[in-house]
C-alpha positions in Angstrom: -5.6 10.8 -17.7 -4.0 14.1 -18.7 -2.5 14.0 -15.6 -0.2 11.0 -15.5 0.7 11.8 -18.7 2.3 14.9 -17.5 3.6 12.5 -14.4 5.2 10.5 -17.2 6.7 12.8 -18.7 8.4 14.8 -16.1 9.9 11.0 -14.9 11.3 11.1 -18.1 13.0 14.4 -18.1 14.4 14.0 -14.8 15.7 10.3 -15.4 17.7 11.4 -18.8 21.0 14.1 -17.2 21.3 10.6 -14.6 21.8 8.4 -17.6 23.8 11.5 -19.2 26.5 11.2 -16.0 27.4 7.6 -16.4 30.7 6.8 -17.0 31.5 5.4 -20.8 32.6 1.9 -20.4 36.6 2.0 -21.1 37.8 -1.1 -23.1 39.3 -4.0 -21.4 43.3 -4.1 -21.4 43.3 -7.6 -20.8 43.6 -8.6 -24.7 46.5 -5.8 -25.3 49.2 -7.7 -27.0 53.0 -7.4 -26.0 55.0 -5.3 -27.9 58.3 -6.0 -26.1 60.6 -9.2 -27.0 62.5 -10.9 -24.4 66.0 -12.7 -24.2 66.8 -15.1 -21.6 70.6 -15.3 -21.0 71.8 -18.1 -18.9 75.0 -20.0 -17.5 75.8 -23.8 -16.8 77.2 -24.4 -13.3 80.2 -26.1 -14.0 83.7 -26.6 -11.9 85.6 -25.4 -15.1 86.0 -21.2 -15.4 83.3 -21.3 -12.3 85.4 -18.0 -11.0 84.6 -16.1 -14.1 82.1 -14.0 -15.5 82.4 -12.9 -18.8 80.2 -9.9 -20.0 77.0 -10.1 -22.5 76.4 -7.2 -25.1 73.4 -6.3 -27.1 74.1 -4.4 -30.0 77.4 -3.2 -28.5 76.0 -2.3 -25.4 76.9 -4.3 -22.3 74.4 -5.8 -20.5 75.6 -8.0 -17.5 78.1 -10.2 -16.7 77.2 -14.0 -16.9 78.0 -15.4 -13.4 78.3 -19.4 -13.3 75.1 -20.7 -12.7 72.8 -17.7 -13.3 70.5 -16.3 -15.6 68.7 -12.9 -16.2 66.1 -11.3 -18.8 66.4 -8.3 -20.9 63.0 -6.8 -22.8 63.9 -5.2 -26.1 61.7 -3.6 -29.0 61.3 -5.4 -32.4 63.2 -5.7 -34.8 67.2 -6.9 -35.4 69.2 -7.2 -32.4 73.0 -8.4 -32.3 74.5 -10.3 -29.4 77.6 -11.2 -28.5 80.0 -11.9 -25.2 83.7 -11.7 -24.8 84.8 -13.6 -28.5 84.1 -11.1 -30.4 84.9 -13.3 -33.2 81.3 -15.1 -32.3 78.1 -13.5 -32.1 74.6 -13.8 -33.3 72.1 -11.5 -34.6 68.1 -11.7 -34.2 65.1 -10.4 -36.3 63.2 -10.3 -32.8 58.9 -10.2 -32.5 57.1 -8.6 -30.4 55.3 -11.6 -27.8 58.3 -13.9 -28.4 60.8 -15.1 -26.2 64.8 -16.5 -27.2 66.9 -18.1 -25.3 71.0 -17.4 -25.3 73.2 -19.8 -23.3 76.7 -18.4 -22.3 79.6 -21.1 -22.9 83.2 -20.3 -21.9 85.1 -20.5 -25.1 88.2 -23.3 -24.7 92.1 -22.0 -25.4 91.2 -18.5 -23.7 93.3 -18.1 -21.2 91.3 -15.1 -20.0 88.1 -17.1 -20.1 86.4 -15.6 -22.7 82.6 -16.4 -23.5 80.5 -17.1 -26.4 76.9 -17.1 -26.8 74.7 -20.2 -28.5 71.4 -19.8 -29.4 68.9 -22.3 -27.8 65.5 -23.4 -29.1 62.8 -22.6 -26.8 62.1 -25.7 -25.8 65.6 -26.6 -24.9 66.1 -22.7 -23.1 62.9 -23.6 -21.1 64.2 -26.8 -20.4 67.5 -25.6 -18.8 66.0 -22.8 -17.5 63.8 -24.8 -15.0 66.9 -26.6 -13.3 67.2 -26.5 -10.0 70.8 -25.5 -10.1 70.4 -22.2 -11.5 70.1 -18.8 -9.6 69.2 -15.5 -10.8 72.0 -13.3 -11.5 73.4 -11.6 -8.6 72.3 -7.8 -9.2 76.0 -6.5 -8.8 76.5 -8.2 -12.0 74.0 -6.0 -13.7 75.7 -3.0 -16.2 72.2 -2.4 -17.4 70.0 -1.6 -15.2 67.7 0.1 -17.2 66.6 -3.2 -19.1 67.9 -6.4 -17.4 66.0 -8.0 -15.3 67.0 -10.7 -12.5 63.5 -11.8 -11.1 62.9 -15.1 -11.5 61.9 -16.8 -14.8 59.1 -17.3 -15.8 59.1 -18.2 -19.8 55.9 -19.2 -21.6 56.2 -22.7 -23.3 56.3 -22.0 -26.9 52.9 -22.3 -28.9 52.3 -25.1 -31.3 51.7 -24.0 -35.2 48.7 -26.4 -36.2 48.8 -27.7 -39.9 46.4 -27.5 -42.0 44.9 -31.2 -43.0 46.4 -32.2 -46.3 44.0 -32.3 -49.1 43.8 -35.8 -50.9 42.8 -35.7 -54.6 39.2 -36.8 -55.2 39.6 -40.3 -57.4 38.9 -39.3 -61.3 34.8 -40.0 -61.7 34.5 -42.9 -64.3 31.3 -42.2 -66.6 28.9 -45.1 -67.3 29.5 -45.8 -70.8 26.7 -44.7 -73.1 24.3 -47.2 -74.4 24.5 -45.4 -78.0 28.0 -46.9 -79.5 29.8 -45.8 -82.3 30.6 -48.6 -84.9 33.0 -48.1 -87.8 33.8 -50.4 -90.5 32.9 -53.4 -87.8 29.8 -56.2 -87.9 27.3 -55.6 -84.9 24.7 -58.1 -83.7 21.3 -57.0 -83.9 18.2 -57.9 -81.2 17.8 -61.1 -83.1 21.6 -62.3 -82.9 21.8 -61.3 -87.1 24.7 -59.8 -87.8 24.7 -56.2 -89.1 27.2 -55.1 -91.4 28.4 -51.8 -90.9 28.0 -48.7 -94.1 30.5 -50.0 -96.7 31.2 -45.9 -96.9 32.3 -45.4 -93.5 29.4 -43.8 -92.4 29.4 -44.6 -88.5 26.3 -46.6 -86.8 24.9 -46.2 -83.6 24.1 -49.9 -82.2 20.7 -49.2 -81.7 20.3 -47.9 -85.3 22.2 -51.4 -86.3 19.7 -52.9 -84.3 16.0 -51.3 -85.4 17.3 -51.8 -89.0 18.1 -55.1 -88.7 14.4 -55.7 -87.2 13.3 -53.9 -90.1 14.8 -56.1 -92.9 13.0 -59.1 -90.9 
């Protein structure tokens, strides 16, 4: 008996520095959240100022020029971001969030002779809508001025994330009390058990009807 205890015990010792080498399980990355924004800037293909390509700038920085027909992608942190093309006169300026996406389409601007271009902000579900026609390219990469952060793979945007509403809350309908069977008679004439009629205190006093009631059984 002694013995396998000391067998025991020396199974335990040894099995203990095996368990101490295992690797700690690392989290899963999986669930990290985004903390980039993106901007999807795209192009109509029409026959009218088809030959140019007027340049996009975030926060006076250029980014690309907008070819007719194509799109790109930047990814930008958080937080305000202005945009504009070649009117300077029109622009537009973004509180961005990290995980979302906005959508900029790139319009040539009429009575410029030197085809300048204005940006118009799209909702998402219009920008994904344009985006998936079949008549628009990714930008040609010679057109990129920032290489650092545009991108001209093809797009991929998420479809934009319904807010559910909360139910509204209907009022509960007032709660109508049974009316007591003790009532309060003032200066009036109640009838008793018997059908007599009870005159009420010639003072004021008030009268429960069932006080009306056992008196008038009482005078009986």
């Amino acid at each position: 008996m002694r013995l396998l205890r000391i067998l025991a015990l020396v199974v335990c010792l040894t099995g203990l520095p095996a368990l101490a080498q295992e690797p700690a399980a690392t989290p899963s990355t999986t669930d990290a959240k985004p903390s980039t924004a993106t901007v999807y800037v795209y192009r109509y293909k029409q026959f009218v100022g088809s030959a140019l390509a007027p340049s996009v700038w975030c926060d006076e920085t250029e980014l690309a020029r907008a070819e007719n027909g194509r799109y790109f992608s930047v990814k930008l942190d958080p937080g305000k971001h202005s945009f504009r093309s070649n009117d300077k006169q029109s622009g537009i300026e973004l509180d961005m969030k990290a995980g979302r996406e906005y959508f900029l389409r790139v319009e040539i601007a009429t009575g410029f002779a030197k085809g300048h271009g204005r940006l118009v902000l799209m909702s998402p579900e219009q920008g994904i809508y344009e985006l998936k026609s079949s008549k628009l390219k990714p930008l040609d990469p010679s057109k990129v001025v920032d290489k650092a952060r545009v991108s001209v793979e093809e797009a991929s945007p998420e479809p934009p994330v319904a807010t559910s509403k909360a139910p509204a809350t209907v009022a509960a309908p007032p709660v109508v009390q049974s009316s007591s069977s003790q009532h309060t008679v003032t200066g009036e004439t109640v009838s008793g058990g018997d059908g007599a009629l009870i005159p009420a205190s010639q003072t004021g006093e008030q009268t429960s009807v069932a006080e009306a009631a056992r008196r008038a059984r009482e005078k009986k």
